[in-house]
C-alpha positions, 0 to 999 in steps of 0.5 A: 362672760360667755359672749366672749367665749362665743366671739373667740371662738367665731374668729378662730379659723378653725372654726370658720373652716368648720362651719363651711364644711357642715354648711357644704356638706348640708347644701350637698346634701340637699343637691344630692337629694335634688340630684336623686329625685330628678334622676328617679322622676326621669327614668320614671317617665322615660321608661 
């Protein structure tokens, strides 16, 4: 079954590390995106 499948491929470590890194590098994506419109909107007003 393909549930089977899914489940042995959830319990494999390298799968969990591989979805911790697409999981941090979305969420780091968005602090960088946070980052770069604070920085942006800053610069803007201290001019």
């Amino acid at each position: 079954r393909i549930g089977d499948k899914v489940l042995i491929a959830e319990t494999r470590p390298l799968s969990k590390t591989k979805n911790f890194v697409v999981v941090a590098l979305m969420h780091g994506g968005l602090c960088a995106c946070i980052l770069l419109f604070l920085s942006s909107y800053l610069s803007y007003f201290l001019r």
